[in-house]
Structures are given as C-alpha cells and as structure tokens.
C-alpha positions in Angstrom: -126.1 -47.9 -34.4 -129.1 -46.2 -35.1 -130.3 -42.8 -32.7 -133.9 -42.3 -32.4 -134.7 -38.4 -32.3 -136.3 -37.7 -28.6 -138.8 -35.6 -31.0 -140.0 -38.9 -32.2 -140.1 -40.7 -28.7 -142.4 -38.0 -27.8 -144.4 -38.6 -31.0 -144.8 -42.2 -30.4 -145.7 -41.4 -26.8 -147.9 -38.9 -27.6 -149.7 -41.3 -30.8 -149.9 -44.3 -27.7 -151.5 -42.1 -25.1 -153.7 -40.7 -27.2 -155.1 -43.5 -28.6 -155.3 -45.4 -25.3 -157.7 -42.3 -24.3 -159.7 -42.6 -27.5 -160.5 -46.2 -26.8 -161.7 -45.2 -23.2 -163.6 -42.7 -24.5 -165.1 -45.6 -27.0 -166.0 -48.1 -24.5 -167.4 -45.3 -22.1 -169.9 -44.3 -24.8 -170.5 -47.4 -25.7 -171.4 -48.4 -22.0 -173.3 -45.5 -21.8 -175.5 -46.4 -24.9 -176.0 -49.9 -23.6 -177.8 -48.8 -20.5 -179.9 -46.2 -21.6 -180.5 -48.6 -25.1 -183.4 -50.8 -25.7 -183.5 -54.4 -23.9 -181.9 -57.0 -26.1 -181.5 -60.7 -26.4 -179.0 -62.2 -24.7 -178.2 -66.3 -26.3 -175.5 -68.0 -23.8 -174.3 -71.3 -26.2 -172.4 -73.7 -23.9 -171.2 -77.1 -24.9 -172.3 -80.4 -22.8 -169.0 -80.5 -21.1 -169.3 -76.7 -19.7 -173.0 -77.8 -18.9 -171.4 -81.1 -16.7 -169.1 -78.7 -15.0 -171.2 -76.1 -14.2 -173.3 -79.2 -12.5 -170.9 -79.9 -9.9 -168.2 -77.0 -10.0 -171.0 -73.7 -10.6 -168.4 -71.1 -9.6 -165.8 -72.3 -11.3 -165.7 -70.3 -15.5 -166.6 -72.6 -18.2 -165.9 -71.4 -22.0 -168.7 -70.9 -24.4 -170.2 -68.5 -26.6 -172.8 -65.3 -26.2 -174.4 -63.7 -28.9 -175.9 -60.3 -28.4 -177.7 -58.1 -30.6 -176.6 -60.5 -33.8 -172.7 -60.0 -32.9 -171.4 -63.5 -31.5 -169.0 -63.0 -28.8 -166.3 -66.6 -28.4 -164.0 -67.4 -25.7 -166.2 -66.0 -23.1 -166.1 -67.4 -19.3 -169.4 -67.9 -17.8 -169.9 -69.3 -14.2 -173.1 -69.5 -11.8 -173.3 -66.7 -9.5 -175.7 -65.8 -6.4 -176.2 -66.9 -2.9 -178.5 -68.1 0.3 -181.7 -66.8 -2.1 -180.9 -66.4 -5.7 -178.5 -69.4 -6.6 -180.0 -71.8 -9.1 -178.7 -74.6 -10.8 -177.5 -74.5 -14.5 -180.6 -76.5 -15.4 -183.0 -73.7 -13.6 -183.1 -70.3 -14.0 -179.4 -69.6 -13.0 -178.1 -66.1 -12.6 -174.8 -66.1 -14.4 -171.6 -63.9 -14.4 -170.5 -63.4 -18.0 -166.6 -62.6 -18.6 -165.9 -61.9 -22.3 -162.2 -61.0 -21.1 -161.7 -65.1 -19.4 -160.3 -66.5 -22.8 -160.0 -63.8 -25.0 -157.7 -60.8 -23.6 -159.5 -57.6 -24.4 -163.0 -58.4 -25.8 -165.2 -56.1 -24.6 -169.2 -56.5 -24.6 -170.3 -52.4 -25.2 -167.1 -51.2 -23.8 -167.5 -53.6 -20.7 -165.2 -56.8 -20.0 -167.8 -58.5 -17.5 -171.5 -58.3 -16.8 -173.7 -60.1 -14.5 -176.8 -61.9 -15.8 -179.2 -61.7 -12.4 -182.3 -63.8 -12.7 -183.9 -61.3 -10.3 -186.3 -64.4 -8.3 -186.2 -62.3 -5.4 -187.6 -59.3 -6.8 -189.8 -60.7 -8.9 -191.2 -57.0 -10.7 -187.4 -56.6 -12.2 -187.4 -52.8 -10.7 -185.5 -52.7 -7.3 -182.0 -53.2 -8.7 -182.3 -50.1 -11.4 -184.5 -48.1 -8.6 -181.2 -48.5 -6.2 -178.3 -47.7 -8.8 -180.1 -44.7 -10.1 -180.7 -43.6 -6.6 -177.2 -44.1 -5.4 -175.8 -42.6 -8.2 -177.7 -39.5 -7.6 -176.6 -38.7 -4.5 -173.0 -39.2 -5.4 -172.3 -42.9 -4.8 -171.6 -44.6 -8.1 -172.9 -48.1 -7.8 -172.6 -50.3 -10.6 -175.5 -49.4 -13.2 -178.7 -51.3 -14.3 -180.7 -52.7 -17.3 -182.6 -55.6 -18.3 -182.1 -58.6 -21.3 -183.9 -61.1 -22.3 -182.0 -64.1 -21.9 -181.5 -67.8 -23.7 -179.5 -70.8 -22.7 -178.9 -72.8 -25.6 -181.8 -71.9 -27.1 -183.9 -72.4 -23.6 -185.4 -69.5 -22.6 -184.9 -68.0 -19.5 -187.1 -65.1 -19.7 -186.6 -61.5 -18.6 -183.2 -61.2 -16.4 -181.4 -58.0 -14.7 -178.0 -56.6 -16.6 -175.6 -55.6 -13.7 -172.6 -53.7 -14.5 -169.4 -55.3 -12.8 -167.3 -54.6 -9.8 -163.9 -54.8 -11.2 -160.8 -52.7 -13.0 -163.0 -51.6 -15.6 -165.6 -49.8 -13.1 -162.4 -48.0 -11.1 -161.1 -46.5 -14.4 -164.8 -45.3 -15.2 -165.6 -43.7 -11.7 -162.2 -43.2 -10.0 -160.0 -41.4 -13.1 -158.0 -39.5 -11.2 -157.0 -42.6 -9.0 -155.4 -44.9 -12.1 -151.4 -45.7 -12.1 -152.1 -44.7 -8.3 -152.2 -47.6 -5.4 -156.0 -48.8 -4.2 -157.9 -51.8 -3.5 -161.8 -52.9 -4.5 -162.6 -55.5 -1.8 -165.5 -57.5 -2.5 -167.4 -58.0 0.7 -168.7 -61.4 0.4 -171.8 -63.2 1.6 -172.7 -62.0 5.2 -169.1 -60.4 5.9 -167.5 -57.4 7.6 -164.7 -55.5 7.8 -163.1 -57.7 10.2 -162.2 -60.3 7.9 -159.7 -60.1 5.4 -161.6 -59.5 2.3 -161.7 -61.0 -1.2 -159.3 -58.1 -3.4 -161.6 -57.8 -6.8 -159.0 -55.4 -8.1 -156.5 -52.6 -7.3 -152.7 -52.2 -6.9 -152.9 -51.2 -3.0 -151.4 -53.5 -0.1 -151.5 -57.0 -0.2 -151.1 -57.8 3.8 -155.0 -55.9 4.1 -153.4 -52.8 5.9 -156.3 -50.4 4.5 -159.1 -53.1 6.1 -156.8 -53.4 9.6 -156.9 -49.7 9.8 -160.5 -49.1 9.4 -161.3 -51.7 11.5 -158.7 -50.1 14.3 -160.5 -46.6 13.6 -163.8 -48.1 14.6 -163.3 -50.2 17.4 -161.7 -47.4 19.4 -163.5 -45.5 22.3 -166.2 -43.3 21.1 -164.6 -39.8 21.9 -161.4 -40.4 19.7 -163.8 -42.7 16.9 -164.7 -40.0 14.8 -161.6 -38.4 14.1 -159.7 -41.7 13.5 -162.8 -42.7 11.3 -162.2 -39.3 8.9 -158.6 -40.2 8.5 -160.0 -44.2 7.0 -163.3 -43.6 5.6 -165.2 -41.3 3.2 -167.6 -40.1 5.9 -169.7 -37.9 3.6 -170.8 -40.8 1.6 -171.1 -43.0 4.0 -173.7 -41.1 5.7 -175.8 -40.7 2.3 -175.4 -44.5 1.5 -176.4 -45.4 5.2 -179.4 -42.6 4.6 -180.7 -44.1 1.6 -180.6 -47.9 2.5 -182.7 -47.1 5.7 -185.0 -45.2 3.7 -185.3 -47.7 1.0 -185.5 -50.6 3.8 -182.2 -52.0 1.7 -182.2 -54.6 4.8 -179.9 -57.0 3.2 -177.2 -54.4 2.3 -174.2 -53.7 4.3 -175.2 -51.2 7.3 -178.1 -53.7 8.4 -177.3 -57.5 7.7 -173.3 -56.6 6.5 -174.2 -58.3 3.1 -173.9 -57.0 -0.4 -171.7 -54.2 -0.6 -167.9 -53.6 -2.1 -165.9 -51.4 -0.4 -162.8 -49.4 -2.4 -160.0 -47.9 -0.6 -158.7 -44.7 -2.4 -154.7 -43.9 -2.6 -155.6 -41.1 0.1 -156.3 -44.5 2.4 -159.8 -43.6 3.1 -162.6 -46.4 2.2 -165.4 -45.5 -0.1 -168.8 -48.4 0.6 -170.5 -49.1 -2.5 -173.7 -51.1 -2.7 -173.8 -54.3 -4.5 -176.9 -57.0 -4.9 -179.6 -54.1 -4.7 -183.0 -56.3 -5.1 -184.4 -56.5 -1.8 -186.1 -53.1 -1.3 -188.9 -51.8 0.4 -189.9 -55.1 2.2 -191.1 -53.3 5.6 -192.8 -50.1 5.1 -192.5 -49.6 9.0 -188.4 -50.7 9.3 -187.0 -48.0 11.8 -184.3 -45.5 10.7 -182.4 -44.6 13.5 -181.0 -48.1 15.0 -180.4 -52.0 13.9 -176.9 -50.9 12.3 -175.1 -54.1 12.5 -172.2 -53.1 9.8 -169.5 -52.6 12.0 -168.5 -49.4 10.3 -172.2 -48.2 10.7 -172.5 -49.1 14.1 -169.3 -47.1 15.1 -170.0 -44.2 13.4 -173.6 -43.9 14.5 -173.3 -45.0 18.2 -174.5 -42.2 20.0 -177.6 -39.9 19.3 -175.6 -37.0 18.3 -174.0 -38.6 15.8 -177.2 -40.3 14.8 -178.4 -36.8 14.2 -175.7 -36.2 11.4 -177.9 -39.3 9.8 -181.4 -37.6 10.3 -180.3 -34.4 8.6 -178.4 -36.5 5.9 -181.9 -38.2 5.2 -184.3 -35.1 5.2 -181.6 -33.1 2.6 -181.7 -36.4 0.2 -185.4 -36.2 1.2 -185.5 -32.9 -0.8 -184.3 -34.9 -4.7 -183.2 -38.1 -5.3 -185.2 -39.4 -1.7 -188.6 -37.7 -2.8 -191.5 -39.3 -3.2 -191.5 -37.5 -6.6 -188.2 -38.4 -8.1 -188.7 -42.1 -7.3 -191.9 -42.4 -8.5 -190.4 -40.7 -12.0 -188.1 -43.6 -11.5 -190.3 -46.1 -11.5 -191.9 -45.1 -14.6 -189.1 -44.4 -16.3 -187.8 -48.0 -15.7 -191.4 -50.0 -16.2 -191.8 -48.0 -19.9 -188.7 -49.7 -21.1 -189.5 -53.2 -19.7 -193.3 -53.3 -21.0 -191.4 -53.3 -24.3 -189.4 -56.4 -23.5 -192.5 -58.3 -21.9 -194.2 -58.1 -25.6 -191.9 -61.2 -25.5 -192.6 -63.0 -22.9 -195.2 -65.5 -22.3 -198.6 -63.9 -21.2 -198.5 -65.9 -17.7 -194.9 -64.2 -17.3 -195.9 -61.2 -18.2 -199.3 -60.7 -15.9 -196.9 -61.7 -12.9 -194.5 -59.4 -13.6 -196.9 -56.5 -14.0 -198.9 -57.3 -11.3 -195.5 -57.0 -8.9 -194.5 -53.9 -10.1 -198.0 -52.0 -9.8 -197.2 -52.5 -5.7 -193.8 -50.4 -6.2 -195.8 -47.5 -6.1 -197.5 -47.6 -3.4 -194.8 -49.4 -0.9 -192.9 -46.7 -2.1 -195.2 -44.1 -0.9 -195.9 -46.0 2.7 -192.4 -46.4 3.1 -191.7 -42.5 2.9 -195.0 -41.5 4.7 -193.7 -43.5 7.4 -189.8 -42.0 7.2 -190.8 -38.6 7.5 -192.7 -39.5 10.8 -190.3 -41.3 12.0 -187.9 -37.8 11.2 -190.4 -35.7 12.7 -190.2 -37.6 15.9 -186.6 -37.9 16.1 -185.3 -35.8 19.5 -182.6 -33.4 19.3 -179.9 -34.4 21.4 -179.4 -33.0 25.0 -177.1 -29.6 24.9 -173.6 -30.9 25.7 -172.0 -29.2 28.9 -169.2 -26.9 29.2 -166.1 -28.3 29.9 -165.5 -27.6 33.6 -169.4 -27.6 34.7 -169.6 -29.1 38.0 -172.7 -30.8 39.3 -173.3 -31.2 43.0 -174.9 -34.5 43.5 -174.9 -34.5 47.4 -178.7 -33.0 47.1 -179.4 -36.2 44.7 -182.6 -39.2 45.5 -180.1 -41.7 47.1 -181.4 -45.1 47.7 -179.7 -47.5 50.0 -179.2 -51.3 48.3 -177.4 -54.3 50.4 -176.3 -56.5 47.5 -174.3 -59.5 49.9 -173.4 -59.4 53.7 -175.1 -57.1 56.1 -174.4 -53.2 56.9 -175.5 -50.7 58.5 -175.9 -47.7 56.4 -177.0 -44.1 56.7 -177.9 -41.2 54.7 -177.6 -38.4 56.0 -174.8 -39.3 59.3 -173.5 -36.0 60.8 -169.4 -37.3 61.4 -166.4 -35.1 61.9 -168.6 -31.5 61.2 -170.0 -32.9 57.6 -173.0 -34.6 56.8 -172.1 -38.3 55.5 -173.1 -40.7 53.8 -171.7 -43.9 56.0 -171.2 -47.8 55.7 -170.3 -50.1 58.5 -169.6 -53.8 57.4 -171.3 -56.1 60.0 -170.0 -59.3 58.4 -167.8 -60.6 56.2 -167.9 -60.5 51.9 -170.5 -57.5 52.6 -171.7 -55.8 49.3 -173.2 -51.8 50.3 -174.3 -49.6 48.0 -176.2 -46.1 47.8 -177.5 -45.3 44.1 -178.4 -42.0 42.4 -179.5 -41.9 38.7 -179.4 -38.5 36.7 -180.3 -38.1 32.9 -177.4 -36.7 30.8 -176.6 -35.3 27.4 -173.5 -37.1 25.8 -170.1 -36.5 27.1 -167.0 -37.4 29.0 -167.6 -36.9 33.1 -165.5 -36.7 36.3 -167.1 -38.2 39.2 -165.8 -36.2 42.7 -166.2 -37.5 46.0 -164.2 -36.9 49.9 -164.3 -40.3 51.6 -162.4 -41.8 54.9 -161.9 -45.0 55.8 -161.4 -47.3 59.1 -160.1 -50.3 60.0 -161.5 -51.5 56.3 -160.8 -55.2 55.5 -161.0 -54.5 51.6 -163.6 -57.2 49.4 -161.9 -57.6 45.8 -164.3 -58.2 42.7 -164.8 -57.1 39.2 -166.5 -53.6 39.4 -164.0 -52.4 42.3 -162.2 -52.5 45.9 -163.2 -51.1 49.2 -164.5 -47.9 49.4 -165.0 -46.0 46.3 -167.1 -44.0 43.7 -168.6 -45.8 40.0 -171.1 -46.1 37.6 -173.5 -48.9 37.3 -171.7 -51.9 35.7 -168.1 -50.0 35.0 -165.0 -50.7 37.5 -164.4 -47.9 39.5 -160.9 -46.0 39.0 -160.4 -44.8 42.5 -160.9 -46.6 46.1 -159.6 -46.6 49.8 -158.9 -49.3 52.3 -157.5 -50.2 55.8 -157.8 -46.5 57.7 -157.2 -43.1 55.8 -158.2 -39.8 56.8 -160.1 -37.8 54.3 -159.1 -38.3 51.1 -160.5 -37.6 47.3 -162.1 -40.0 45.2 -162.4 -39.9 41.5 -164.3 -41.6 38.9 -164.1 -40.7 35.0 -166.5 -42.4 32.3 -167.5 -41.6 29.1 -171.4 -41.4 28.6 -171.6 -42.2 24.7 -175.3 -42.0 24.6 -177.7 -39.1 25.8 -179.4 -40.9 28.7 -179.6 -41.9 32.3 -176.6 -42.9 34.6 -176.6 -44.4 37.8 -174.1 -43.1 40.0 -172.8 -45.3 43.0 -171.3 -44.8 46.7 -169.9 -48.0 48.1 -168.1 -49.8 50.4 -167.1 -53.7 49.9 -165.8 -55.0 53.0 -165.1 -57.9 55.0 -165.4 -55.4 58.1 -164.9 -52.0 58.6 -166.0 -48.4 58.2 -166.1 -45.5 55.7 -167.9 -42.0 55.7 -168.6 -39.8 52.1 -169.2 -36.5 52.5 -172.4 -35.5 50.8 -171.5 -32.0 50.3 -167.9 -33.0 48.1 -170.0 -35.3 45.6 -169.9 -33.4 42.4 -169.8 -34.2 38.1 -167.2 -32.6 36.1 -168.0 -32.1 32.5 -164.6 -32.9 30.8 
C-alpha cells in the first residue's frame, strides 16, 4: 500500500487553491476589460430548428453559436428574454439572454458565463441602463454592469443593443467574496412581484422552504413601533435607503420601491436581504415624480411609513446629492457613456444613427429638470413634529368638542354639572342610538394613552364594530375600554399608535339601546407612552 506524505497533500491543496484563485483573478480582469473596452460585434448563428423553437417556445435555450471579437464561441444556450415592453419575437429585434455555460461546462465569454443582449426599445438613446449601474455602484450597491455591442443574427443585423452583466453565481463570487462556501440565496424578483411570493432562486446554497423571504415579509408587516428593529435583523437598511434614494431621484418608476418590478434581491448568510436593481432603462420619464410617497414595494412602504422615517430618506438623498446624485457627476456620466457609443454608431445606418443621437441630446437636460425639481421638493420637505416625552400627559377636557348623533336620538350635553364634576353626558332616547362628541388635535408620531372617568346607568349596551357602550376611541379604531348596565365612576382607557405626524380625532361615546352615562371633562387626558 502506498502512503502519501501529508507534506504533499498540502502541496496539492495548496497548487489546487491557488490555481482556482488565479483563474478568478483571470476572469475578473477579463470582465473588467470587457466593460471598460471598445464596443464589439456580437454574430448570434442559430440553425433553422433553434429558429422554429424559439417561435413558439422563446424562453425556453436553444443551441447555437456566438462569435465575438473573431473568437467563435459553440454550445452556447440562447433564449428570448424581456417582458410587458421589450419582448420581441425572434424574427424582430429580440433581446436575448446568451449562456455560453448551457452546453459547454465552463466556457466563459471575458471571464463571464452569461450575458444579456437587451435591444434597449424602451430607451431608445442606449444611455439609461449604464447611467443606473454606474450610479448604483457608486453609492455602494453593485448592480450588474453595462456596455453596448453591435449585434447580428445570422448575418441580420440588429443594430446597436445593451451588454448587461448577469444575475447569477458568477456575480455573488465577484461582489460577495467573503460570502462563498457560506449559505445565501439570489432571488430573482420576477415581472411585477413582491416579497410576498415565493420567489424564483437564481442561485445560492441558502434555504430551500423560502425562510429568508417569510422572515422579511413577517419583519414588515408588523406594527410600526416594533417594524424597524425586526426590519434591521432581515434587511440591509443602509442600502436600502440609498437604492430607494436614487430610484426616486432618477424617477426609476418601474423598479422595485415604486411598481415592485425589476429588481433581485440577495439574502447574505447573516440572513439580512440586500435589493439590487435589475432592468434599469426607464429613467427620468417625469421630471416632476414626487420623492417622498407612492412606495408600493412592500419592503419600501414598511420602512418608510411614517414621516420620521421618511426623513432618514430625505437626508439619504441630499448626502448622495453631494457625488454620485450631482448634477455634475451625472452629466460626466453621460459623456463619458455617449463618447464610446458615437464610435459604434459609425456603423450604423445614418437614419439609426440621427435617432439615436437625437434621444440622447434630451438626457441632459431631463437630467437637470429632474434634479432642479428634487432639490425643491427637499427644501420643502417638513421636519417631523418633536416626539413627546414618555409620560407627558395632555388634558383634553379644555378641547373644541362637537356633539354628532350618528343613529337614534339623545340628548347630549357639554358641559352638565353631575355629582360635583362638570360632564360631558349622553341619555339614549331610543333604541340602536349612535352619540358621539369629537375633538381633533394635531400630533407628532408616537404611541398614546387615551384617559377618561366615566359612569354609567341603567345602560342597555349597542354592540358594533368600533366598540360597546360607553367608552373612549379614536376615529375608525375599536375602542379597548367600555362600560355598560350601571357602574359608579370608573376609568376608561384607550391606547393607539399614531404612525404618522398628523391630526387625530378623539371620541366620547355612548351606544345604547337606552340609558345614561356622564365623562368627566376634567379626567380626559393623552399619555405619551
């Protein structure tokens, strides 16, 4: 039997790792060169049969061939990609996702297994997608990386497309080193989708039951004053702020915090989700779009529900305001994206060309509107009310209380001097009788106690959804306290959370079939909690 030395384990171990990092370190500079390079030609060769597939099955991979720069790439999978507005057919203009990894395990195009081929008809001066990246990746949130190709079909030609780097194992390795060997997922968020839905898995070695998406969607769907600390625990909060920040400032309206479209999001081994941006080409279509509301991404809307936390947005958008949000840095941007298309458009047919140029002069300027009309829009943005000390009591007794007889008949007083207090008083005259008085107060954010002394006589209680009896509420919230039949005086208490800086209405009442009940004016109080 032969003994190996552990000397030479180590060696070989050593020799394997080694060159396993050397090969990373070659396909990273080789990605690297590709998107800073020149544009090239792209020629896609598929045979008639992958053409008759890609007919009636588009999403499914067909095999062909893709030459690039003069190397010819074989057993690569090709498939139509794209949705609602940029899927075309294979005989169009179709935006294709290339995998040079489908039929032949380990082929690489510059150090990349898959690319996307995006025929870019709804941005139709090429620039929004390389704009985005670079801006994300700027300010800390590595989206997938840009360029531009010009493209052939089997020697049809398609014109000037978008390169898109690919969401997949490849990407995590690149951005997320420290994560590899360790357990994540990369979900792909699909066409129009949120969190709520099991997602597609694009890659990782996390959970397979979608634990990481069931715990983010728990964090955010719980009430607001526990939100943000279960939120921390599932999400990167940090960059979730700055990609929120710049797609209201870009007006990225089709991206996940306003339409819950186009995005990825990656759940680290820590457990906390990471939202990357994906599908980057609708920019800048509404100079005026606001900046501080319409979040419909779940996640967004949770995290941004009340103007305080809204305020953690604001500052996040004037600090990115200061670099990669500048009217100064995008515009350097702009030009530093159009001087390496104008050399591909040399190629292109001079009606192409004109229309292509002729869209991307109006970056500029929707660019500068768009900003012009952010920074009002920040100058304009309140503070927040000051929060109250915990303990703070409010008399509300002195308050503007109106009387309102929703159903029945009562007779109702203000101000009804009973047992040495001054009251407030209901008398139910007949039956299913609805009374109310009503006091609204404007109030910063917070969680509130509502106080009250109340008595009651001979009270036939009315049932319904907000509450029973005599009690203490706020408008369209059940009250948590009541008293019925006869009691002598007794306390009352209603607690709320106010999630929004704002006005309340506070509400006395009585529903009764018959019967009496006094409040005393002087008891009603708020407690800051």
């Amino acid at each position: 039997m032969r003994f190996w030395h552990p000397a030479l384990f180590a060696f070989l171990f050593l020799f394997n790792v080694g060159d396993l990092l050397a090969k990373r370190a070659d396909n990273e500079a080789a990605t690297d060169a590709f998107f800073d390079g020149p544009i090239l030609r792209w020629r896609v060769v598929l045979p008639e049969e992958s053409i008759n597939r890609l007919r009636t099955h588009p999403r499914e991979y067909v095999e062909g061939q893709v030459e690039v720069d003069g190397r010819l790439y074989s057993g690569v999978g090709v498939r139509i990609k794209g949705s609602a507005g940029s899927k075309r057919p294979i005989d169009d203009r179709p935006a294709l996702t290339v995998d040079f990894n489908r039929y032949n395990k380990g082929q690489r195009v510059f150090g990349m297994a898959k690319i996307h081929l995006n025929n870019s008809v709804q941005d139709p001066a090429y620039l929004n997608e390389s704009i985005a990246s670079r801006t994300y990746r700027a300010a800390g949130i590595p989206a997938t990386r840009a360029s531009h190709a010009l493209v052939e079909l089997n020697s049809r030609d398609l014109g000037l497309y978008v390169v898109k780097e690919a969401y997949d194992e490849h990407y995590l390795k690149r951005h997320f080193p420290e994560d590899i060997g360790r357990h994540g997922n990369l979900y792909d968020g699909g066409f129009v989708s949120d969190i709520t839905r099991n997602l597609e898995k694009d890659a990782g070695n996390g959970p397979t039951n979608h634990l990481d998406l069931v715990q983010l969607r728990n964090a955010s769907a719980l009430p607001t004053l526990e939100r943000r600390a279960a939120l921390e625990k599932v999400l990167d909060v940090d960059r979730f702020l700055s990609f929120t920040a710049i797609q209201m400032t870009l007006d990225d309206w089709d991206g996940y915090v306003r339409n819950r479209n186009n995005y990825r999001v990656y759940f680290r081994p820590d457990g906390r989700a990471t939202f990357l941006p994906s599908g980057m080409d609708q920019l800048l279509r509404n100079p005026n779009a606001p900046i501080r509301d319409r979040f419909t991404g779940r996640v967004a809307a949770s995290l941004l529900q009340t103007s305080r936390q809204r305020l953690e947005l604001r500052d996040r958008i004037l600090t990115l305001s200061s670099n990669v949000l500048s009217e100064s840095w995008l515009l350097q941007q702009v030009d530093e994206i159009q001087a390496r298309i104008d050399v591909a458009l040399a190629h292109l047919p001079e009606d192409q060309r004109e229309r292509i140029i002729n869209r991307a002069e109006r970056i500029p300027s929707r660019i500068q509107q768009r900003l012009a009309f952010v920074r009002r829009e920040l100058a304009q943005w309140p503070d927040p009310l000051p929060p109250r000390e915990p303990g703070t009591r409010q008399p509300l007794g002195t308050a503007n209380w109106s009387i309102y007889t929703q159903t029945g008949k009562a007779d109702t007083d203000l101000a009804l001097p009973f047992d040495g207090r001054e009251t407030i008083h209901f008398s139910a005259l007949e039956p299913k009788t609805r009374a109310t008085v009503r006091a609204t107060l404007v109030l910063p954010a917070g969680r509130y106690r509502f106080h009250g002394l109340a008595r009651t006589e001979a009270v036939e209680a009315l049932t319904d959804d907000l509450g029973i009896g005599a009690g203490l509420r706020q408008t369209g919230v059940t009250g948590t306290s009541h008293l019925e039949g006869t009691s002598d005086w007794s306390p009352l208490t209603h607690d709320f959370d106010h999630p929004e800086d704002g006005s309340i209405e506070f509400i006395v009442e009585l529903k009764a079939h018959r019967g009496e009940a006094w409040f005393d004016r002087a008891s009603l109080t708020l407690e800051s909690l």
